[in-house]
C-alpha positions in Angstrom: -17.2 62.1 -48.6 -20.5 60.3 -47.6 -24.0 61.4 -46.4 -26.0 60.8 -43.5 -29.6 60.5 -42.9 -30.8 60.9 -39.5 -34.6 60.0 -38.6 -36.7 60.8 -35.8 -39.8 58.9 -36.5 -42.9 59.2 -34.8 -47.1 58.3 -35.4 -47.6 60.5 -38.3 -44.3 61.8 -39.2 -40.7 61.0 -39.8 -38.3 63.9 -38.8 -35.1 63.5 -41.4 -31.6 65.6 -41.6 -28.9 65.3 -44.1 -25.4 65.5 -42.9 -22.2 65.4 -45.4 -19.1 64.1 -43.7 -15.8 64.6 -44.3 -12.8 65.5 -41.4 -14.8 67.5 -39.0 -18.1 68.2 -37.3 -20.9 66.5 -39.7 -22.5 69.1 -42.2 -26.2 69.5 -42.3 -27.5 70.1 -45.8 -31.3 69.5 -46.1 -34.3 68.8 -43.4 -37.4 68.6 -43.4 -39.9 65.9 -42.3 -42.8 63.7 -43.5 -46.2 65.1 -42.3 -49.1 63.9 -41.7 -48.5 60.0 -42.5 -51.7 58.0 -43.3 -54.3 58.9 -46.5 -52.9 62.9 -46.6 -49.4 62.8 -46.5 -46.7 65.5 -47.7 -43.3 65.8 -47.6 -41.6 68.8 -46.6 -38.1 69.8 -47.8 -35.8 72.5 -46.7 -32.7 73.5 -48.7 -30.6 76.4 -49.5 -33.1 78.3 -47.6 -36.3 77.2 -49.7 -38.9 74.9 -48.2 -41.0 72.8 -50.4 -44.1 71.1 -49.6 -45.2 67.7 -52.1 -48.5 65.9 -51.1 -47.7 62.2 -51.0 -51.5 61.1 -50.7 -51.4 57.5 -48.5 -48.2 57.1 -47.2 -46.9 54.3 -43.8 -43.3 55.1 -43.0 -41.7 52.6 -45.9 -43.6 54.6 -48.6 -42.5 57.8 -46.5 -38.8 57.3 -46.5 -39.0 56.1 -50.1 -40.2 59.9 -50.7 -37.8 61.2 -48.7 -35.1 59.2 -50.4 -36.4 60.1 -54.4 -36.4 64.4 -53.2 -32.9 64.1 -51.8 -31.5 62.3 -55.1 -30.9 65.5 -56.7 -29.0 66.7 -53.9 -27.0 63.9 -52.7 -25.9 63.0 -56.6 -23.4 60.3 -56.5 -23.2 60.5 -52.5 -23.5 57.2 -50.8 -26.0 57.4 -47.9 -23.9 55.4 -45.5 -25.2 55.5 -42.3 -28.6 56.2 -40.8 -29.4 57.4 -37.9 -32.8 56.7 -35.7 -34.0 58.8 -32.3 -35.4 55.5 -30.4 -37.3 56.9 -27.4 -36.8 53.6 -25.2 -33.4 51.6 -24.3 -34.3 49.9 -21.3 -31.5 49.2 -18.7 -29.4 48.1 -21.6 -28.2 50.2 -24.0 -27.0 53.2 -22.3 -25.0 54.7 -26.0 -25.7 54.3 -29.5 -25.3 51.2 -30.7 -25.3 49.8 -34.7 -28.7 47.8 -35.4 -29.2 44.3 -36.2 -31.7 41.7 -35.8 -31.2 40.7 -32.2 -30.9 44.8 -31.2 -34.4 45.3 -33.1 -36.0 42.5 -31.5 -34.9 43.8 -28.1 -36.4 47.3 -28.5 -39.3 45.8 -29.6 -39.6 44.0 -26.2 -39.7 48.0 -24.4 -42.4 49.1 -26.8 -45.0 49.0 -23.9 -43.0 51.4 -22.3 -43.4 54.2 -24.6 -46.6 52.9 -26.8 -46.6 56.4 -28.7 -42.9 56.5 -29.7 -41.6 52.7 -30.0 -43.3 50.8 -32.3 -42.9 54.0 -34.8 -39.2 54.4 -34.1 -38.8 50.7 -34.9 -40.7 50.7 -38.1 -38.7 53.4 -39.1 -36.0 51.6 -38.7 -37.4 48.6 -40.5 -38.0 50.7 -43.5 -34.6 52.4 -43.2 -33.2 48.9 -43.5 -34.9 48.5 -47.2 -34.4 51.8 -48.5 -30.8 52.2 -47.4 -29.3 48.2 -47.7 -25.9 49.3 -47.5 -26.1 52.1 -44.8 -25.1 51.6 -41.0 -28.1 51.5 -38.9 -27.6 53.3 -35.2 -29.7 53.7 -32.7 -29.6 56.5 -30.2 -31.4 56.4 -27.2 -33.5 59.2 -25.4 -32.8 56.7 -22.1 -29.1 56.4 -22.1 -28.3 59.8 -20.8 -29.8 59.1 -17.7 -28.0 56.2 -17.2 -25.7 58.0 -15.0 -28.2 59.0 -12.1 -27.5 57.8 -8.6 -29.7 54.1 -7.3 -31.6 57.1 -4.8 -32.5 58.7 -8.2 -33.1 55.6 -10.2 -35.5 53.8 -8.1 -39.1 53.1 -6.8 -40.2 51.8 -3.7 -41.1 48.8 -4.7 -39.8 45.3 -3.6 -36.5 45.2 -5.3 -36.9 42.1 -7.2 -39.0 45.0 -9.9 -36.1 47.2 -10.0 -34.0 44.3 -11.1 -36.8 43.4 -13.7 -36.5 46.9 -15.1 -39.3 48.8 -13.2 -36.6 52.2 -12.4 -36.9 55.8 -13.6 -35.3 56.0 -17.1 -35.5 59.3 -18.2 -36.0 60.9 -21.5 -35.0 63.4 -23.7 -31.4 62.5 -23.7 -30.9 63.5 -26.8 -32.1 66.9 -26.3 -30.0 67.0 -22.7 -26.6 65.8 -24.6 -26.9 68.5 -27.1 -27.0 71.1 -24.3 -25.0 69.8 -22.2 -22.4 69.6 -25.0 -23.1 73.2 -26.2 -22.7 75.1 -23.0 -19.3 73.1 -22.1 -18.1 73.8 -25.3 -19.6 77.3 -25.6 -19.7 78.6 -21.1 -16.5 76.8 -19.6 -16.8 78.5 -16.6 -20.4 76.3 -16.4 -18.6 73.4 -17.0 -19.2 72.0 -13.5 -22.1 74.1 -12.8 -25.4 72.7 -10.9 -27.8 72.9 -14.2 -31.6 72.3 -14.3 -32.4 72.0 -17.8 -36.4 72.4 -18.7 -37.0 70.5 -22.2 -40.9 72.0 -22.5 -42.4 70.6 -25.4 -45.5 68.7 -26.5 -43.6 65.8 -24.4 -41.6 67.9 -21.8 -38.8 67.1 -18.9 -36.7 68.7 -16.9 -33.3 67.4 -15.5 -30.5 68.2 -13.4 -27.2 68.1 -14.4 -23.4 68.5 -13.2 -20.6 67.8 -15.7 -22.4 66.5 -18.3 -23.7 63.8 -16.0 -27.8 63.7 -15.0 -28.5 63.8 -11.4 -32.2 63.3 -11.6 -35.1 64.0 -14.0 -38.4 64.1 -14.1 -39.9 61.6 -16.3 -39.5 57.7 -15.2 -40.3 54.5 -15.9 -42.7 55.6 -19.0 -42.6 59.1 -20.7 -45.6 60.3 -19.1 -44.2 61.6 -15.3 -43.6 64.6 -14.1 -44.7 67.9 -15.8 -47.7 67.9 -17.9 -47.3 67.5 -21.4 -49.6 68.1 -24.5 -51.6 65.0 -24.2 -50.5 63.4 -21.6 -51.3 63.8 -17.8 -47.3 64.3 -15.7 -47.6 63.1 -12.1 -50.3 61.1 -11.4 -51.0 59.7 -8.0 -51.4 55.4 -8.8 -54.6 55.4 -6.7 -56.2 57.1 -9.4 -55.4 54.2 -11.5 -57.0 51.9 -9.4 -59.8 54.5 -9.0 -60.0 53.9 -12.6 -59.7 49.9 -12.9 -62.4 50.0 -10.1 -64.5 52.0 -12.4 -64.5 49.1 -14.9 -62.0 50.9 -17.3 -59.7 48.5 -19.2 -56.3 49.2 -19.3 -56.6 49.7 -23.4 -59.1 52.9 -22.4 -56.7 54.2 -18.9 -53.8 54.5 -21.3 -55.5 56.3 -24.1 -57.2 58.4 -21.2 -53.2 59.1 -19.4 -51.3 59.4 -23.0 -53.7 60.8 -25.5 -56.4 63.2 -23.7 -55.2 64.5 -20.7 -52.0 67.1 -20.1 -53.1 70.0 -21.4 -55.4 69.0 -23.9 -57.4 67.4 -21.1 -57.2 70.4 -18.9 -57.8 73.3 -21.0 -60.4 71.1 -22.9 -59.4 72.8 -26.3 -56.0 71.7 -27.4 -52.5 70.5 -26.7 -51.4 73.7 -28.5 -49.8 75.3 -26.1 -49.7 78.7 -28.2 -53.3 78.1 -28.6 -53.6 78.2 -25.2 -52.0 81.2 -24.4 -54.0 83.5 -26.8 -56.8 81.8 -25.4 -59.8 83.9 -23.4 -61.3 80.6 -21.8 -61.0 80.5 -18.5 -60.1 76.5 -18.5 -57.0 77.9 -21.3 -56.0 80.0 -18.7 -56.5 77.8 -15.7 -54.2 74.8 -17.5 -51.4 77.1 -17.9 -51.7 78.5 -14.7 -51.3 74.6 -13.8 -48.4 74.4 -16.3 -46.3 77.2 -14.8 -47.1 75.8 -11.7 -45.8 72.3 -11.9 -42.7 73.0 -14.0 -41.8 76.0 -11.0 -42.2 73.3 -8.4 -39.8 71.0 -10.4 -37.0 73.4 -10.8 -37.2 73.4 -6.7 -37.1 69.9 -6.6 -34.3 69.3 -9.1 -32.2 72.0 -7.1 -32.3 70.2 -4.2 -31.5 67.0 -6.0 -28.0 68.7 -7.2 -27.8 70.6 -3.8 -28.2 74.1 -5.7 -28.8 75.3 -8.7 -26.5 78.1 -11.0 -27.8 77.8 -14.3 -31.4 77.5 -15.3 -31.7 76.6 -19.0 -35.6 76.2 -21.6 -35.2 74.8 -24.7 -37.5 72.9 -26.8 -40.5 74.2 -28.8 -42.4 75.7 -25.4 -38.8 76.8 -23.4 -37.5 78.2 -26.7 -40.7 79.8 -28.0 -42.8 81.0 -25.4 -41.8 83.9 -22.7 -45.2 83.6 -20.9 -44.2 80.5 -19.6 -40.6 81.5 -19.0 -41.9 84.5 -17.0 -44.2 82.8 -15.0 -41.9 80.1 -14.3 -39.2 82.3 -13.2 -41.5 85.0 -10.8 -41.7 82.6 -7.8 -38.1 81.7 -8.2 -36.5 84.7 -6.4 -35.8 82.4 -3.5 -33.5 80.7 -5.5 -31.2 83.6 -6.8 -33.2 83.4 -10.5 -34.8 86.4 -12.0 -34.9 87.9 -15.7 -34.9 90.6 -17.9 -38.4 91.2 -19.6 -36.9 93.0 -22.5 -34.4 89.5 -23.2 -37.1 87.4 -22.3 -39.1 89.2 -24.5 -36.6 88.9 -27.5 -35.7 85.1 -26.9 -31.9 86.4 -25.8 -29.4 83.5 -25.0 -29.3 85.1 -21.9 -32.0 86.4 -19.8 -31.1 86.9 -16.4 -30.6 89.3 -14.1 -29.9 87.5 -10.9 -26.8 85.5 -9.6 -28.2 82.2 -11.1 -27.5 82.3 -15.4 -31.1 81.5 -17.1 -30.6 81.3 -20.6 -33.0 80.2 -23.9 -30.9 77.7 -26.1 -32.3 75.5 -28.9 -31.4 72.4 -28.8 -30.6 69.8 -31.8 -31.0 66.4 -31.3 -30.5 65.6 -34.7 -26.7 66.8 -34.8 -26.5 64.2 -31.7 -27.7 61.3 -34.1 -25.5 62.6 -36.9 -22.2 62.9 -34.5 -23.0 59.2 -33.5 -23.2 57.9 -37.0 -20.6 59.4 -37.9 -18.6 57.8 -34.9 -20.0 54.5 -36.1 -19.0 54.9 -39.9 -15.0 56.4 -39.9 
């Protein structure tokens, strides 16, 4: 029996999981994550059902994994750490499954890190740092892009002269991770959805939506960067390019457009007080109130939009921290949606139930685990 560390790294803190192996599905043991990384970090361990909180002071993401390696020693014992496994938020056109790192690999991913400035260069330090604390251990990659690598050239491209398509200017996607794990769990769990025309809303503080039939994505909301489609905590959703230009026109350098699109706007920008979204909901402001109006708004419009893509829609599924969490934005996504057979029970929504509908079209609340993903693909990589 071995272990398995899987790390989702981001820019000031490393999510971590420890799996055991042995014939079967991969065992999670611990989790936790480093927090805050920079001059006040801690490191945050749960196990057996205790969580433990240890201020690490200045910590980067070496000195953070070294942490994370010296609290799991007492648990692991004599356990060999053989693989690791890293959430890397951008594959390109290229790497559409997980893949075991080396040089060439790192120095490739390194290439995309323009295309997702506030996940890349994180994921690949991470990854870096893995590669000194764990020598011995299989490094994998698992991409947030590859399960979109299945959408259709309508779905994948811009119109654009087609010499940039080629270069790599196409819609990506993200969240794969997230979208496998679901995916996975309602064929395994809901066969009679096993063919079923599924829009899946990942709402987070970065959020998508996809749609899905068989396990395969039809189309998806985020593109070429992770900063389409819905609003997200900090970062704007769609954007019309002339504003861009507006922008450049207005002497803005490209340095101050993409701190402006990826780090103040969304609904941090709009509500003026926080990405937070539960902040934002308990909030009497009437800018609070007006972003999430805009919220429900956009992500109601995109559950239209990805129905038509998969010519219908029978199941409607939220998951991450904003779909799982928060029945405001469930109910007020699903109370214009009557049109399209979808309507819910307030006392499940209420409650978080798997299930909450009530009309012909399933909408259900399931969490999603991308970490299981990572550790399933290490584990591929390792037997």
């Amino acid at each position: 029996m071995s272990a398995i560390l899987t790390l989702n790294a981001g820019s000031s803190s490393i999510k971590y999981s420890v799996y055991l192996t042995g014939n079967g599905e991969p065992e999670e043991i611990a989790s936790g994550q480093i927090d805050g990384i920079g001059p006040d970090a801690k490191l945050i361990l749960k196990y057996k059902g205790e969580t433990t909180e240890t201020a690490l002071g200045q910590a980067d993401h070496t000195t953070g994994l070294k942490a994370v390696l010296e609290a799991l020693k007492p648990i692991l014992g004599e356990t060999e750490v053989a693989g690791v496994g890293h959430r890397i938020v951008h594959g390109g056109p290229d790497y559409s499954e997980p893949v075991a790192i080396d040089e060439e690999i790192l120095e490739n991913l390194a290439g995309l890190a323009k295309l997702a400035p506030l996940h890349q260069p994180h994921n690949i330090a991470a990854i870096r740092a893995a590669m000194v604390a764990f020598p011995g251990a299989v490094q994998v990659g698992c991409f947030d892009t590859a399960f979109h690598r299945s959408h259709d050239w309508v779905n994948d491209v811009y119109a654009l002269p087609k010499a940039y398509y080629e270069e790599g200017v196409r819609r990506y996607g993200f969240h794969g991770l997230s979208y496998d794990y679901i995916t996975g769990h309602v064929a395994e769990t809901m066969p009679e959805l096993a063919d079923a025309r599924i829009v899946i809303a990942h709402l987070g503080n970065g959020a998508s939506m996809t749609a899905v039939r068989g396990r395969k994505a039809v189309s998806s909301t985020l593109g070429f960067s992770a900063m389409d489609g819905v609003p997200m905590g900090t970062r704007c959703g769609q954007l019309d390019p002339g504003i861009i230009l507006y922008l450049l026109d207005k002497g803005m350098s490209a340095q101050e457009i993409s701190d402006l699109l990826y780090k103040e706007s969304g609904m941090k920008g709009l509500s003026g007080l926080t990405h937070d979204m539960r902040t934002i909901q308990d909030s009497d402001l009437p800018d609070a109130k007006a972003a999430l109006e805009y919220y429900i708004a956009r992500v109601t419009r995109e559950v239209g939009a990805l129905a038509a893509a998969n010519a219908g829609i029978d199941a409607l599924i939220f998951t991450g921290g904003v779909g799982e969490h928060s029945q405001i934005v469930r109910r007020g996504v699903c109370a214009n949606l009557g049109f399209l057979g979808i309507a819910i029970d307030e006392a499940a929504n209420s409650a978080s139930a798997q299930v909450i509908s009530t009309g012909p079209v399933k909408v259900m609340v399931i969490a999603t685990d991308e970490e299981r993903v990572i550790a399933r693909a290490v584990a591929a990589k390792i037997d």
